[in-house]
DRENFIZA-617525 format. One record per residue (C-alpha): x, y, z; residue in one letter; residue number from 1. Coordinates in steps of 0.25 Angstrom, whole numbers, plus 5000, padded with zeros to 4 digits. Example, Ala and Ser with C-alpha at 12.3 -4.5 7.8 and 13.67 -1.06 7.14 Angstrom:
REM DRENFIZA-617525
GUDO east north   up semi miba
GUDO 5049  4982 5031    A    1
GUDO 5055  4996 5029    S    2
REM end
This chain:
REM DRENFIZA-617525
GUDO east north   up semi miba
GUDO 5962  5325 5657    X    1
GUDO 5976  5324 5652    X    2
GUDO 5983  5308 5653    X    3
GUDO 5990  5310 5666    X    4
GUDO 5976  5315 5673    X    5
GUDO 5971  5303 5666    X    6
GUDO 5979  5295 5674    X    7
GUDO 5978  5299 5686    X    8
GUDO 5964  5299 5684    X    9
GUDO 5962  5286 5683    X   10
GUDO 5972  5278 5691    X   11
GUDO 5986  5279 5683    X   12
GUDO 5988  5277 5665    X   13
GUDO 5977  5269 5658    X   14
GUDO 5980  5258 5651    X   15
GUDO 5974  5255 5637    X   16
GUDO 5964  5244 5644    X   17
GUDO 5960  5254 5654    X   18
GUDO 5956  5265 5645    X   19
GUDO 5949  5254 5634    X   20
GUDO 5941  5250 5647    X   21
GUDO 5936  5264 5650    X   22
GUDO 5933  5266 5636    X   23
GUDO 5924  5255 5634    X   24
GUDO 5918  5258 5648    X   25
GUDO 5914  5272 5643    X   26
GUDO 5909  5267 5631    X   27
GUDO 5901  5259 5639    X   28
GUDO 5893  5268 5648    X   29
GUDO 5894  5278 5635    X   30
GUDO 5885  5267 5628    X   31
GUDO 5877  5265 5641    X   32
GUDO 5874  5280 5641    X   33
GUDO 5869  5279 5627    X   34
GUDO 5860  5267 5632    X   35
GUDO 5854  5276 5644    X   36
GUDO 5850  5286 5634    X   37
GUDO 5845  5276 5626    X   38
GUDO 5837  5269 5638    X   39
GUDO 5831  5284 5639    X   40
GUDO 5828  5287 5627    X   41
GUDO 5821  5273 5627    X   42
GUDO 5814  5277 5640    X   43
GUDO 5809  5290 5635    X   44
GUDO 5803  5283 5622    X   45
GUDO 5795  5274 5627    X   46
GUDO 5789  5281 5639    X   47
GUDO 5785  5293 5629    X   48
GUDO 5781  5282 5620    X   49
GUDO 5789  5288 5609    X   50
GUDO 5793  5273 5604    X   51
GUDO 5778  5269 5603    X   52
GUDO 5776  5279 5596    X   53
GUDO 5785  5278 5584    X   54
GUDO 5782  5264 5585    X   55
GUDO 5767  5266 5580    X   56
GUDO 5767  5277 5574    X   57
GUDO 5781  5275 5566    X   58
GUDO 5793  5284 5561    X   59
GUDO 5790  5298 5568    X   60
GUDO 5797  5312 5569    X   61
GUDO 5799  5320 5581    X   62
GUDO 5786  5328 5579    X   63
GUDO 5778  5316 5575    X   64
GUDO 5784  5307 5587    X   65
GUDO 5782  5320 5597    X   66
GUDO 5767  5322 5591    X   67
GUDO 5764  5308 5593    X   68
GUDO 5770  5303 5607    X   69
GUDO 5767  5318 5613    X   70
GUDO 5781  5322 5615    X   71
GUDO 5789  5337 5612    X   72
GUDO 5795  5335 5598    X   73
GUDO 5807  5340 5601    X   74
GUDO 5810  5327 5611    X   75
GUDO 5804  5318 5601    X   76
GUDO 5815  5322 5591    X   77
GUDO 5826  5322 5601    X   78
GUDO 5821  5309 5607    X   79
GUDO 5819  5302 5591    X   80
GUDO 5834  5307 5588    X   81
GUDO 5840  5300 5599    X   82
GUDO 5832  5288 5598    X   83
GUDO 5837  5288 5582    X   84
GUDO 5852  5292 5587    X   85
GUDO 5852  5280 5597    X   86
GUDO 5845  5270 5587    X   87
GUDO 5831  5268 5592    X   88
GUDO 5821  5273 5582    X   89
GUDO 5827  5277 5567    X   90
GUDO 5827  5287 5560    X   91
GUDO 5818  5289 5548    X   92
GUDO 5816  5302 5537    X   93
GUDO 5830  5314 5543    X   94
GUDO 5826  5323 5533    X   95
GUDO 5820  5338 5536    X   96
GUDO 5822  5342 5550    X   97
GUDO 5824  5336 5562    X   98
GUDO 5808  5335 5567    X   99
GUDO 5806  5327 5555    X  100
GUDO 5816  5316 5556    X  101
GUDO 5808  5303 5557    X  102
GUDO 5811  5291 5566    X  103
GUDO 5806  5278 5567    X  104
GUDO 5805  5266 5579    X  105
GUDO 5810  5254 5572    X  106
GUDO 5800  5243 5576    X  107
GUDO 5811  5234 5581    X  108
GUDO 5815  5245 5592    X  109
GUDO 5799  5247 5592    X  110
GUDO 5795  5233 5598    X  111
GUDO 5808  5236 5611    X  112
GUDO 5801  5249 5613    X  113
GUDO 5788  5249 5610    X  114
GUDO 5781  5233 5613    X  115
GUDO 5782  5230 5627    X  116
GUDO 5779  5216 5624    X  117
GUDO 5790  5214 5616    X  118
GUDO 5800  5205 5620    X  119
GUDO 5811  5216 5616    X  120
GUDO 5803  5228 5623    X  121
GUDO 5814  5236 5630    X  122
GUDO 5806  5250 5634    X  123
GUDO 5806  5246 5647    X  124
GUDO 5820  5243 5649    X  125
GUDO 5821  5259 5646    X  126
GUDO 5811  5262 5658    X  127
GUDO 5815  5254 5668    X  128
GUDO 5831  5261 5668    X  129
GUDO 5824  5276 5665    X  130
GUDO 5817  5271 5679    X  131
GUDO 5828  5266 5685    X  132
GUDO 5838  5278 5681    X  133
GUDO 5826  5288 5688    X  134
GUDO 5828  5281 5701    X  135
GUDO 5841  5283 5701    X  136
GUDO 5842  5294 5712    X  137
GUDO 5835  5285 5722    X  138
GUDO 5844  5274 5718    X  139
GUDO 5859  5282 5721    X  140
GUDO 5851  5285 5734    X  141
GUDO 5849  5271 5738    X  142
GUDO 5863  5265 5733    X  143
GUDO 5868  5275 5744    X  144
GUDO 5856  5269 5754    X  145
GUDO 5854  5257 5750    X  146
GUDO 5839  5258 5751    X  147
GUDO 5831  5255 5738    X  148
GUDO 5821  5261 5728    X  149
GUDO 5806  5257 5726    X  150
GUDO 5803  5251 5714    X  151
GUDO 5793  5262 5713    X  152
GUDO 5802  5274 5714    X  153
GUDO 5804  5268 5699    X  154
GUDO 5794  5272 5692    X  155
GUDO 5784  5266 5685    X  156
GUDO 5794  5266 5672    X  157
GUDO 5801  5254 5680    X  158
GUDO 5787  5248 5684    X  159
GUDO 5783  5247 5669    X  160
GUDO 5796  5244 5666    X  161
GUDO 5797  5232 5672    X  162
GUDO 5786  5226 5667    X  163
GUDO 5787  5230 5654    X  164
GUDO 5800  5225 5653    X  165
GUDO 5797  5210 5658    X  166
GUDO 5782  5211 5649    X  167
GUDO 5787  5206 5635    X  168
GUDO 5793  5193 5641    X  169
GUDO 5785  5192 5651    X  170
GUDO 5770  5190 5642    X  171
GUDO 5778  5184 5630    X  172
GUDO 5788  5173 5638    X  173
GUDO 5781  5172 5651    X  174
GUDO 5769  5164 5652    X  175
GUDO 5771  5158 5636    X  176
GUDO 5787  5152 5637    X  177
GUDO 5792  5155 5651    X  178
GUDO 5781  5149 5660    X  179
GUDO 5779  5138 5650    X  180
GUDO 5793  5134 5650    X  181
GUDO 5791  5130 5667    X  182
GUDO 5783  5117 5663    X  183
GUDO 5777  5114 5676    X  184
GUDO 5773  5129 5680    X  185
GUDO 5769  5130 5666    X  186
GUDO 5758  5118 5668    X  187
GUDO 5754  5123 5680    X  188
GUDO 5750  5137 5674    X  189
GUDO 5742  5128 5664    X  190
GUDO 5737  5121 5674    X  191
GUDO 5723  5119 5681    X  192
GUDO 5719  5123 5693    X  193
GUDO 5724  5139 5687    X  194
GUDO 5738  5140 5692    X  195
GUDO 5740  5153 5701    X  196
GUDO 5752  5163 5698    X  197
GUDO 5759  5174 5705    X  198
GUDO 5766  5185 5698    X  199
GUDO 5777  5191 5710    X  200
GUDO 5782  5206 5706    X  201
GUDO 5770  5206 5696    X  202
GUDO 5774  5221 5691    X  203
GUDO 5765  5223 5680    X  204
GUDO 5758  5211 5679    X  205
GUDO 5767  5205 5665    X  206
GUDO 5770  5191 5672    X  207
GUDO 5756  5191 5677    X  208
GUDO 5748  5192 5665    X  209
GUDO 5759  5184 5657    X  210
GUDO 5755  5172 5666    X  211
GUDO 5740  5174 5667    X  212
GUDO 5739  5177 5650    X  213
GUDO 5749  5163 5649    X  214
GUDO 5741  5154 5658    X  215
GUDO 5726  5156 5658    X  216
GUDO 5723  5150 5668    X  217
GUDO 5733  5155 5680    X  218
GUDO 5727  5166 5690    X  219
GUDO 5741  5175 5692    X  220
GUDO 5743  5185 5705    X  221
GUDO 5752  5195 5702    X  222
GUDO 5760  5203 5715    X  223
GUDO 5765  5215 5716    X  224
GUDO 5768  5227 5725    X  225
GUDO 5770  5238 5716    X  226
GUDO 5756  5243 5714    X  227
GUDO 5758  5251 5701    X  228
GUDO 5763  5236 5695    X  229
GUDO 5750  5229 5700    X  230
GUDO 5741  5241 5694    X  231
GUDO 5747  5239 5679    X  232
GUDO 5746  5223 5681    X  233
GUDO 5732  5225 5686    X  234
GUDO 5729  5232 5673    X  235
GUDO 5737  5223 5664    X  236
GUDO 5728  5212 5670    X  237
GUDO 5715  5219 5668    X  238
GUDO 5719  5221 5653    X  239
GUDO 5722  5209 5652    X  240
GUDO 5709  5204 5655    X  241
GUDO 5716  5195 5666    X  242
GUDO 5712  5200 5679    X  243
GUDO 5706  5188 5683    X  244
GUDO 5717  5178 5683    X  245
GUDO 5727  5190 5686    X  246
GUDO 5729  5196 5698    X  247
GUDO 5737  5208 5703    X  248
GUDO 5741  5212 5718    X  249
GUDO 5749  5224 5724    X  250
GUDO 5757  5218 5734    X  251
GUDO 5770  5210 5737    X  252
GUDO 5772  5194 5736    X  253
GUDO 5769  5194 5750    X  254
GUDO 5754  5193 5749    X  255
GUDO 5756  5181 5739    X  256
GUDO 5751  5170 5747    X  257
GUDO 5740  5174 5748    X  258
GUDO 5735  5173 5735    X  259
GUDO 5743  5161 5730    X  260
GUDO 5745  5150 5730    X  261
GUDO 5752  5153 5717    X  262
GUDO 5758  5140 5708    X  263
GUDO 5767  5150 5702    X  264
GUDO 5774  5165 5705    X  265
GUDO 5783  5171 5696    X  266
GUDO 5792  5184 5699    X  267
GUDO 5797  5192 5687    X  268
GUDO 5811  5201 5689    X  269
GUDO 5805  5204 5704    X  270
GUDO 5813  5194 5715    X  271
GUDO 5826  5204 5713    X  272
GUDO 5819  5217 5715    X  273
GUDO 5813  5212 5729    X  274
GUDO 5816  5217 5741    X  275
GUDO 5813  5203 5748    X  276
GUDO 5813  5191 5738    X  277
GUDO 5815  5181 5747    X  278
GUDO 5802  5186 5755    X  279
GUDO 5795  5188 5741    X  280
GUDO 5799  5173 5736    X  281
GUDO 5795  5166 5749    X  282
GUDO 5781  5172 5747    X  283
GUDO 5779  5168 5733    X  284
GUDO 5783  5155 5737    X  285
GUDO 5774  5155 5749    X  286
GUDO 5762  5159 5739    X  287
GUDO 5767  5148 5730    X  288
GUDO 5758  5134 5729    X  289
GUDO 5767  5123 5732    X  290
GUDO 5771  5120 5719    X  291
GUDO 5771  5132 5714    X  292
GUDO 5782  5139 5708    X  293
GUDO 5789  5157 5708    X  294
GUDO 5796  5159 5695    X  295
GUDO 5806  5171 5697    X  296
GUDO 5811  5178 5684    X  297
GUDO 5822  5187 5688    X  298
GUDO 5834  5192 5681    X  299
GUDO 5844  5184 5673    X  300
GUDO 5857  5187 5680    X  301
GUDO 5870  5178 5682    X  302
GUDO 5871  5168 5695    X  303
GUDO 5883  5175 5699    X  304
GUDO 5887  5192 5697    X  305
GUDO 5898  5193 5686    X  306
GUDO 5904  5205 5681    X  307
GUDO 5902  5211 5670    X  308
GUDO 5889  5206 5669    X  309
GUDO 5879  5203 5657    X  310
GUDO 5871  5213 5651    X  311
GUDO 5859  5206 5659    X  312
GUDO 5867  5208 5674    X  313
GUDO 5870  5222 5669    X  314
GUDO 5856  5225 5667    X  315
GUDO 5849  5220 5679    X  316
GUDO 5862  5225 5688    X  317
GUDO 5856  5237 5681    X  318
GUDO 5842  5236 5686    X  319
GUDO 5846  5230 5700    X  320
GUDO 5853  5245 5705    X  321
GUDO 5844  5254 5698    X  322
GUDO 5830  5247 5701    X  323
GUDO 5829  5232 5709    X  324
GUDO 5840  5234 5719    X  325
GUDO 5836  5249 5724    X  326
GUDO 5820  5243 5722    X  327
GUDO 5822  5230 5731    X  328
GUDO 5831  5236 5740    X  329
GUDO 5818  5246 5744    X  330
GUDO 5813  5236 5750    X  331
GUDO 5816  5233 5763    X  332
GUDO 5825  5223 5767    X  333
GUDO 5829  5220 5754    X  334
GUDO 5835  5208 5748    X  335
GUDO 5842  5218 5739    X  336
GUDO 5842  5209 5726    X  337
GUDO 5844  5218 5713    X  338
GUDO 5840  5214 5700    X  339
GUDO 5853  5204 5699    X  340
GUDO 5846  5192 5707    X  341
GUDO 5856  5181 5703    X  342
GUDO 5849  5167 5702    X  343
GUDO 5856  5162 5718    X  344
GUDO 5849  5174 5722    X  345
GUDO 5836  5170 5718    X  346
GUDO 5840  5155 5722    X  347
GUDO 5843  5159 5736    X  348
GUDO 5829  5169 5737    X  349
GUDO 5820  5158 5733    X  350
GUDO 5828  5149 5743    X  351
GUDO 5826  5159 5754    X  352
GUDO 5810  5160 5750    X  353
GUDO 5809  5144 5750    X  354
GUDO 5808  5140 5736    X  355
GUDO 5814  5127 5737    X  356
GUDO 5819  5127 5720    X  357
GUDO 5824  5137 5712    X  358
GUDO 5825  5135 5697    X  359
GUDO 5830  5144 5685    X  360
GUDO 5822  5142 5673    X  361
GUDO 5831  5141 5662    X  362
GUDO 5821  5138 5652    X  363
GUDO 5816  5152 5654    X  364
GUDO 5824  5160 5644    X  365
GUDO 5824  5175 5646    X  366
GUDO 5837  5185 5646    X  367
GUDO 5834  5193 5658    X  368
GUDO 5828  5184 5668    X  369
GUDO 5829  5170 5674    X  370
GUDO 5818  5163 5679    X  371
GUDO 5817  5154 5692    X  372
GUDO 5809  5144 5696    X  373
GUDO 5805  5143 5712    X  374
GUDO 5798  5133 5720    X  375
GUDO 5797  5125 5731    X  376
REM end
């Protein structure tokens, strides 16, 4: 395309801003490419357990790695070079021929891939987007309708994901800084007679466990209506040895009451994907003891939308088109939330529930989520 198709292409001349600006954008989305195949090829690793794998057994070749994590050799070599390319695993002896190559997992990229526990574990960051990115289809389909996708039309790479990827915080921080650092709920859990607490969007069973393994002497209920969720908490209980003072149920908040009343629930990352919160909220609180008290953890955005946004708006505005908007907006009606629940949001929910007070726990520190307090 020769300068005057140029410009009648786009508009009329260019100016030397205009053509920096499309520069840097394509730079941009160039560099955002090279991360989507990096977000890939950190999906492929860790599924096949090719990470695990160097990681206890140590540097590698192609044949050595293929032989060991059961994969065709030829794939293990590509899949090494990339990773050696990109920057993710080094590379040790290059002499002889290319099936002799070495590479090895450093052990600081080893811990983010490898240890779930691990306050730096990002694996499941990888999953979750490869999940997301396979619904893709469904989600053109309901941008057009405006309908939604079950959360289960995601797979179970965005069920474990999601508890995998709140698990390192969640049994570190939880029940040893976070908890402690609500003085009043903190005594109450310590407490005579035990204090009883309800786990709202249990997932997996992380929070749970974290409380019951925190404060000996609570008896915890955890909620949930996915079933596939409820079985792998049942399990984590039962090797946990804390099937008696935890317990697991397979249905919505609806049912609460009847088992409480509760001096504490706590939500995690759940109030923005459902489809009716308000409903969901005025339950808890109806299952609540008279003092007792709902701690929401949900996402750390601004109090207003301001453009352009942070790397944590970017993110969640992220996850809130490709999975919690089309997943709460399957519901029906639906509040229609998305993962970008600002804190009047919330604030206006917890009114329309009846909770009387609503309080942000600053003391709290965490760099993806901000903690309420509910009561009254």
């Amino acid at each position: 395309m020769d300068t005057q198709q140029a410009d009648l292409a786009t508009g009329g001349p260019r100016s030397e801003e205009d053509e920096a600006r499309t520069t840097a954008f394509v730079g941009r989305l160039f560099e955002a490419a090279l991360g989507a195949v990096d977000i890939a090829s950190v999906y492929v690793g860790d599924r096949l357990g090719l990470y695990r794998t160097l990681a206890a057994s140590g540097p590698a070749t192609s044949n050595q790695l293929a032989g060991r994590a059961g994969i065709h050799e030829r794939y293990a070599r590509e899949w090494l070079e990339q990773q050696a390319v990109t920057g993710i695993v080094e590379v040790g002896t290059q002499d002889g021929p290319d099936g002799a190559r070495t590479f090895m997992l450093p052990a600081a990229h080893a811990e983010a891939l490898t240890d779930l526990d691990s306050l730096f574990s990002i694996a499941p960051m990888a999953r979750a987007f490869v999940s997301a990115t396979q619904a893709l289809p469904r989600i053109l389909e309901v941008f057009r309708s405006g309908g939604g996708v079950p959360w289960a039309a995601y797979g179970a790479d965005m069920i474990e994901s999601q508890g995998d990827f709140n698990r390192a915080w969640i049994r570190h921080l939880l029940g040893s800084e976070y908890l402690p650092a609500i003085p009043d709920l903190h005594r109450r859990l310590t407490s005579e007679p035990p204090a009883r607490v309800a786990d709202v969007a249990c997932g997996v069973g992380w929070a749970s466990l974290a409380i019951a393994a925190a404060y000996p002497m609570v008896r915890v209920n955890g909620f949930d209506p996915d079933e596939t969720s409820i079985e792998i908490a049942r399990g984590r209980a039962a090797e946990a040895g804390m099937e008696d003072r935890v317990r697991f149920h397979a249905t919505d908040a609806a049912t609460m009451a009847s088992e409480g009343p509760f001096d504490m629930a706590i939500v995690i990352e759940a109030i923005h994907d459902l489809a009716r919160p308000v409903e969901v909220m005025a339950a808890i609180r109806e299952s609540l003891a008279s003092d007792g008290v709902l701690i929401v953890a949900d996402e750390k955005v601004g109090e207003e939308f301001e453009a352009p946004g942070n790397e944590v708006e970017r993110l969640m505005y992220g996850f809130s088109f490709l999975v919690c908007l089309p997943a709460g907006l399957a519901g029906e009606p639906s509040a229609g939330t998305g993962t970008v629940m600002r804190p009047p949001t919330l604030r206006r929910y917890a009114e329309a529930a009846g909770f009387a007070e609503v309080e942000i726990l600053e003391q709290i520190p965490h760099d993806f989520l901000r903690f309420y307090r509910l009561s009254g």
